[in-house]
C-alpha positions in Angstrom: 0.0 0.0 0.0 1.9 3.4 -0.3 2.1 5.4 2.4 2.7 9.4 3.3 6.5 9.0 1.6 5.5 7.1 -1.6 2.3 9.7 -2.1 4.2 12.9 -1.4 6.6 11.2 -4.1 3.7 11.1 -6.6 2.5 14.7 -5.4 5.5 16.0 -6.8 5.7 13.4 -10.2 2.7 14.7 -11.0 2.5 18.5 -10.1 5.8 18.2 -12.6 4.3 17.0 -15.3 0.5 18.1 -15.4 0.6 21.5 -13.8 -1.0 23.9 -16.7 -1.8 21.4 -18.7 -5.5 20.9 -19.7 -7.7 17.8 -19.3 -9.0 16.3 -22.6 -10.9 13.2 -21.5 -11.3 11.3 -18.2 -12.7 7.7 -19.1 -14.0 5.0 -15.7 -12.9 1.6 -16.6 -14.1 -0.3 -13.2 -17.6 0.2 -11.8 -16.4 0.6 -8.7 -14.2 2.7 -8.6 -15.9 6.4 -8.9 -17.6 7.6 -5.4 -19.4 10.5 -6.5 -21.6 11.7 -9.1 -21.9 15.3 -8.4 -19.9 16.8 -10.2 -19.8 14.0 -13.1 -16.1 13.1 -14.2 -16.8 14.9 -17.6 -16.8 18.5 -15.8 -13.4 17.8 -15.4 -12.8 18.1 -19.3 -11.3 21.2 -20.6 -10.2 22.2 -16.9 -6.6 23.2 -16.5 -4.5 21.2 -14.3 -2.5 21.7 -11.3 -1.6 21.9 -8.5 -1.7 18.6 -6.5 -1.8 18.6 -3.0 -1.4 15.6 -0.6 -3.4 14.7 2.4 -2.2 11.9 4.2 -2.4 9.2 1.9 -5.0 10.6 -0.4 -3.6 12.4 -4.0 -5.7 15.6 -4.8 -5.0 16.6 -8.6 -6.5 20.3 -9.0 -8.6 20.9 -11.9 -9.9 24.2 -12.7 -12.4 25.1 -9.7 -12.6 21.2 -9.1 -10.5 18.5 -7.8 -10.1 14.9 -8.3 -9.1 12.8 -5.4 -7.7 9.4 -5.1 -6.8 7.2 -2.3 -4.9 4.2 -3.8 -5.7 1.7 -0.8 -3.7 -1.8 -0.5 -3.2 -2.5 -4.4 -3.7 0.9 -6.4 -1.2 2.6 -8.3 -0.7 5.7 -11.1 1.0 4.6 -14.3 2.3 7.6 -16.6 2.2 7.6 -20.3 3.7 9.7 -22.3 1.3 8.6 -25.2 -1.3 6.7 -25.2 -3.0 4.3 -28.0 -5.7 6.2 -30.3 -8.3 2.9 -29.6 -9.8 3.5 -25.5 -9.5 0.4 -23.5 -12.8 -1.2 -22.6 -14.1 -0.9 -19.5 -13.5 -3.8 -17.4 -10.1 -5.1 -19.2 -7.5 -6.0 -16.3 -6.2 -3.9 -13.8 -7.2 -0.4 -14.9 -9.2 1.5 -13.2 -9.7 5.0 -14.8 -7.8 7.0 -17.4 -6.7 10.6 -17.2 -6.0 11.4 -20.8 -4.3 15.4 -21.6 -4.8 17.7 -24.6 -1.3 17.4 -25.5 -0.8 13.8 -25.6 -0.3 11.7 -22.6 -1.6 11.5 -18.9 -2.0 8.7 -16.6 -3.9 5.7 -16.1 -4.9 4.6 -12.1 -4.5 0.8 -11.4 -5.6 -1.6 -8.7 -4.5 -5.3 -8.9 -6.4 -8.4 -7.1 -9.9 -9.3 -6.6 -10.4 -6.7 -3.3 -11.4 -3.4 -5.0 -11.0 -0.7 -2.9 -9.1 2.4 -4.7 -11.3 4.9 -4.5 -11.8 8.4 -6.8 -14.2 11.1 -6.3 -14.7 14.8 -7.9 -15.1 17.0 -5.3 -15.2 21.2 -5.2 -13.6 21.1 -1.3 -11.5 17.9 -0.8 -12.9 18.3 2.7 -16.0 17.3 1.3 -14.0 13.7 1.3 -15.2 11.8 4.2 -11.6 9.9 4.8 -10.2 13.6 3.9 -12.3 15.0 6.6 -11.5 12.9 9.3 -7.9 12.6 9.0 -5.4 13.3 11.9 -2.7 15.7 11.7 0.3 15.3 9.2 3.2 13.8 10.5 5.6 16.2 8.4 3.4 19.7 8.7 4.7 22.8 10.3 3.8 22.7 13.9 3.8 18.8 14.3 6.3 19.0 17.2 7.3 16.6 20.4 4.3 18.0 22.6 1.6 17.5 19.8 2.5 13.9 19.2 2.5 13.5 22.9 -0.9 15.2 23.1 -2.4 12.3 20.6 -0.4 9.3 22.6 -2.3 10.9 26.3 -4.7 8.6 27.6 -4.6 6.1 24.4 -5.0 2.5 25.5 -4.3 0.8 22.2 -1.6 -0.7 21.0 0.7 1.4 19.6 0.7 0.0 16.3 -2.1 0.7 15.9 -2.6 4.1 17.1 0.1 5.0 14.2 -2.3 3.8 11.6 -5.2 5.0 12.5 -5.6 8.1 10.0 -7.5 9.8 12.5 -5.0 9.9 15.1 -1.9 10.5 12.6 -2.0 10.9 8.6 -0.5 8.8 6.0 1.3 5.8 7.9 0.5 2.5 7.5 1.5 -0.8 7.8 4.8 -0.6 6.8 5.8 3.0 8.1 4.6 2.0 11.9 6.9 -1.2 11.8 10.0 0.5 10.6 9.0 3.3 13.3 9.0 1.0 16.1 11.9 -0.7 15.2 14.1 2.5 15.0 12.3 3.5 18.6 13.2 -0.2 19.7 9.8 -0.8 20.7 7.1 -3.7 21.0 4.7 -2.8 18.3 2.2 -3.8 21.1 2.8 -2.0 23.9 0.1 0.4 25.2 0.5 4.3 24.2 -0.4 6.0 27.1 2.1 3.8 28.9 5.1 5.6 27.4 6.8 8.3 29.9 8.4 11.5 28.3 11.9 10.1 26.9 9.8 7.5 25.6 7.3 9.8 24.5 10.6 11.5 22.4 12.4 8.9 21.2 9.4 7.7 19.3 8.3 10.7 17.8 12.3 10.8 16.5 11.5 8.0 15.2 8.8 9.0 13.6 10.4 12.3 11.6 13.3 10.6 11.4 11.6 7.6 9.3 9.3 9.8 7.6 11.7 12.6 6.5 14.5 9.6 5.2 11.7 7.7 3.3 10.3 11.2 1.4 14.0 11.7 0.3 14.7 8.9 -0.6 11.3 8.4 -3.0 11.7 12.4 -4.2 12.8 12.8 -7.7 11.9 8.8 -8.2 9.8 8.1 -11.7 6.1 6.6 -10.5 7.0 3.2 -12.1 10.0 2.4 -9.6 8.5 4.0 -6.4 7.3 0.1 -5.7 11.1 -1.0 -5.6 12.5 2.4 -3.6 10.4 1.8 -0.5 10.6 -1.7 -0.6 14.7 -1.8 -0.7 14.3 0.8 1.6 12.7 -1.0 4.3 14.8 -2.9 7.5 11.7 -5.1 8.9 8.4 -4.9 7.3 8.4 -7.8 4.7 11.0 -9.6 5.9 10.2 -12.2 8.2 12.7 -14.7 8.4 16.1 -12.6 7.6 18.4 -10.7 10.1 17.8 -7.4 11.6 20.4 -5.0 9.9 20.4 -3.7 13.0 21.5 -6.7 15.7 21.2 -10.1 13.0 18.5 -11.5 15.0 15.6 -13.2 13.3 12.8 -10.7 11.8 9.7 -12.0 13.8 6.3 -12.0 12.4 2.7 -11.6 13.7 -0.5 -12.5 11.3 -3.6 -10.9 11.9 -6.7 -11.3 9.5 -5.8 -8.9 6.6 -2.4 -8.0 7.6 0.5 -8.7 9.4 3.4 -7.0 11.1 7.2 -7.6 11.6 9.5 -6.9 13.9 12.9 -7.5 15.6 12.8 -9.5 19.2 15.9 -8.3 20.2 15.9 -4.7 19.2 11.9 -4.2 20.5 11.0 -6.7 22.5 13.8 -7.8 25.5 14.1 -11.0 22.8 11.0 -12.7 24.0 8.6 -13.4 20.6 5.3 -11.8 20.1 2.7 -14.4 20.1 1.0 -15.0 16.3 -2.8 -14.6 17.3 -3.7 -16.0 14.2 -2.1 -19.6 14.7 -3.1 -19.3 18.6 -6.5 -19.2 17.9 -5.9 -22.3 15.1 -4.2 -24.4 17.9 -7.2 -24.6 20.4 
């Protein structure tokens, strides 16, 4: 799924390449895909592009007084064409999902791959107007995001601290991966309680947290859509790779299965060396 780093590295691919340029045709190819109606997709014809924004994970491509949103979810992505063939695909042909097409030749196709359809586009006149827009947390890399505002959200949170840092309403634009490589720079168990952090703990984490961030975003900026997959991937230390040795201490990468996901993480570097239990296979052993 990309996350805050791999989204702000889109932001900029395509406020590079589409800002003043005008919309010729925007063509659904999955039913499912569109989540509003008012205004229709074709009132974005004609409309002069630029700028995109970001928020959280959500991509907001201006267009004249209107803007399109897109949230990519777990198995969405942008594909860039410099040209594109003069026949329109059918709708329903593989993994494509709508087509931005541009008066000049060119634009971008949106993608989503598996069975579970869940990237999401709407046209919008205030990307407020977004429900998942409007009830997202504050940014992890805005202005005034310091050590006491994190520590504000962590007060008197009795979740796991995994999960606080993907819940978009809490914090914007981590997800599963960010949160493990997170903790694993903090050196903490991905399930220890939030509000049971005391004030170092408090800062080391949200170092962690910039730190992680900040790396990621420069390391993804300037990178061509296309190979953003392979960047954060080759950037990561523990997500995805249960079963090889921390870079950090060359202990096994642990991992934990829950129903739609899973995490990883390092027993010696977060938790004292004692393994997490798996839920999942718990709950298959009684």
């Amino acid at each position: 799924m990309p996350e805050l780093p791999e989204v702000e590295a889109l932001r900029g691919f395509l406020e590079e390449r589409l800002t003043g340029r005008v919309v010729r045709r925007v063509l659904p190819l999955a039913v499912s895909v569109l989540k509003t109606y008012d205004p229709p997709l074709t009132a974005l014809e004609g409309g002069r592009a630029g700028p995109v924004a970001r928020y959280g994970k959500f991509l907001d491509l201006g267009v004249g007084d209107l803007h399109l949103v897109t949230h990519l979810a777990r198995a969405g992505w942008l594909r860039w064409h410099d040209t594109f063939p003069a026949r329109p695909p059918g709708p329903g042909k593989g993994p494509l999902a709508l087509r931005v097409e541009l008066e000049e030749g060119g634009g971008f196709d949106l993608t989503e791959a598996g069975t579970q359809k869940r990237l999401a586009v709407y046209v919008v006149r205030d990307p407020r107007e977004v429900p998942g827009i409007a009830r997202l947390g504050p940014d992890p890399l805005a202005e005034g995001f310091d050590r006491d505002a994190f520590a504000a959200l962590l007060a008197g949170e009795r979740r796991q601290i995994k999960g606080v840092l993907r819940d978009q309403s809490v914090i914007a634009g981590i997800g599963n991966a960010y949160s493990d490589e997170i903790l694993h720079t903090a050196r903490v168990s991905p399930f220890k309680l939030a509000a049971s952090f005391d004030e170092d703990q408090v800062t080391h984490l949200y170092r962690a947290v910039e730190d992680t961030l900040r790396t990621a975003v420069e390391r993804a900026r300037g990178v061509a859509a296309g190979q953003l997959k392979a960047e954060k991937k080759s950037g990561l230390q523990v997500h995805g790779r249960a079963g090889e040795p921390c870079p950090v201490c060359g202990d096994t990468v642990r991992s934990v299965s829950f129903a739609d996901s899973s995490l990883q993480y390092c027993p010696t570097c977060q938790t004292g060396g004692k393994p997490l239990a798996d839920r999942r296979l718990s709950r298959l052993l009684k």
